[in-house]
N, C-alpha and C positions, 0 to 999 in steps of 0.2 A: 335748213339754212336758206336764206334767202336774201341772194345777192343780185342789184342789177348793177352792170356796168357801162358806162357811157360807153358807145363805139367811139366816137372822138375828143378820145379823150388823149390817146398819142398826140405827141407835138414833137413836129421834127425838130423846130428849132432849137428844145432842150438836149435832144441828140448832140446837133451841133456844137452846145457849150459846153458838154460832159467830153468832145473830145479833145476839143479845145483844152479844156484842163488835167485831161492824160498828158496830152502832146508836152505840155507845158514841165510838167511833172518829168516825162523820160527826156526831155532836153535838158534838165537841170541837174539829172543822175547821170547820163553821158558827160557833158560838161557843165560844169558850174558859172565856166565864164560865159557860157554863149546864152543866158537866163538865168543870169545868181537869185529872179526868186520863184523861179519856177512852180519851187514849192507849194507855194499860195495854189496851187493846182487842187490839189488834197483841200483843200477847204473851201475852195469852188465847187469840187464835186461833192461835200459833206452839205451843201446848201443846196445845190441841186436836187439831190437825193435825197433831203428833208421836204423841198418842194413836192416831188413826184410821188411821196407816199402817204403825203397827204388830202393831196389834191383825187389821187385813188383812192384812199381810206371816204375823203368827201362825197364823191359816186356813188359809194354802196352802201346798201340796209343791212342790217342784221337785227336779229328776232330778241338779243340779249348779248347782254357784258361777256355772259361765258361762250357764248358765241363769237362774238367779235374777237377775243381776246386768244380764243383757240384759232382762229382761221388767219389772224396778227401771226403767229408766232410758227405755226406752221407755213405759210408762206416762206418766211424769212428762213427758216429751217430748212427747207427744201431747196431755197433756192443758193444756202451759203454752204451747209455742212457737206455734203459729198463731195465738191470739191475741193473742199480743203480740207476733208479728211483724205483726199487723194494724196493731192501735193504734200501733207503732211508724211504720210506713210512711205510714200517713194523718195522724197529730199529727204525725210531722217536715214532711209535706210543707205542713200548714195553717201551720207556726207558721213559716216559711219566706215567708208572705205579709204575716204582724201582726208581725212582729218581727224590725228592724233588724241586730240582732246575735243570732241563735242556735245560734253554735255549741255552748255551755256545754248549753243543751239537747239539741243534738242528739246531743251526745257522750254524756247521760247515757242518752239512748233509746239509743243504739250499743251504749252497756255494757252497758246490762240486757237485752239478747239473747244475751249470753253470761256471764249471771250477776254483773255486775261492777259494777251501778249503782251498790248503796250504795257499794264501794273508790271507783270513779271519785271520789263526789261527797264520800269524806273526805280523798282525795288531792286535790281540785279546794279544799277544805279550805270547801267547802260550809256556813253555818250552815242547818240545818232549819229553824227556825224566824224567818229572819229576810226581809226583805221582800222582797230580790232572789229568794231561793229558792219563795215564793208565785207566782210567774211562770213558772217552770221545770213547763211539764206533765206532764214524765218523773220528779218528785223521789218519788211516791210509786215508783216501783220498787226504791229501798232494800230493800225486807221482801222485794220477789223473790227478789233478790242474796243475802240472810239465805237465804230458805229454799231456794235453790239450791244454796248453799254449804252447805248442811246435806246435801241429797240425796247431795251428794260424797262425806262422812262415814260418815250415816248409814247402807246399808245394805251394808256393811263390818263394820262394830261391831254389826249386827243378826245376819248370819251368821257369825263370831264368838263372840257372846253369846248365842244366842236359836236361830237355827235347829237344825232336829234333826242330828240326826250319822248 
């Protein structure tokens, strides 16, 4: 394999607007009145983080497709499943003591181990916002599910579009 990477290739200032758009996000789940669209946070950071993995992807060579394509997805592998197979294993096994009936939780932790929360909880026909889904500890792994089902896509249409020939 044979990768070089730019040393400056970090840039604070994207830091900056990734937290920017956390902040935005937990002010809108705390209160909804003190930033009703905070929300828009989750797709600041979904453009963000389309930026910053391409712009890395741009940086480096690789010798071939199957190359690229293995070193793509292990990355992302690495850097997403162990902890959320964490968080998976310990929230199923807590909300397994507080809560009567959890399967609909545990199915949606299930999904988002294999990229499928958000599907699950629009097929489970899920409202986001409504009070039974406040209860559900796994509801935020939708955005996983989003940008996992992106990683599927995207670096396809990267090499493609964009890598060198």
């Amino acid at each position: 394999m044979s990768q070089k990477l730019n040393p400056t290739l970090y840039r604070t200032e994207i830091d900056g607007i990734r937290g920017f758009a956390v902040i935005t996000v937990i002010l809108n789940h705390l209160n909804k009145d003190i930033l009703p669209s905070g929300f828009l946070g989750v797709d600041i950071f979904f453009v963000i983080s389309g930026f910053v993995i391409t712009l890395s992807l741009s940086k480096k060579t690789y010798e071939s497709f199957k190359d690229f394509i293995f070193n793509f997805y292990l990355r992302r592998i690495c850097r997403i499943l162990p902890t959320l197979i964490i968080f998976v294993v310990i929230t199923g096994l807590l909300i397994t003591f507080f809560d009567q009936t959890p399967i609909t939780s545990l199915r949606t932790g299930i999904s988002s181990l294999i990229g499928l929360g958000n599907i699950y909880l629009f097929l489970d026909s899920t409202n986001y916002f409504s009070e039974s889904a406040n209860l559900n500890p796994f509801l935020h792994t939708w955005s996983l599910g989003v940008e996992e089902q992106f990683y599927f896509i995207f670096p396809f249409l990267f090499w493609i579009t964009v890598s060198p020939k």
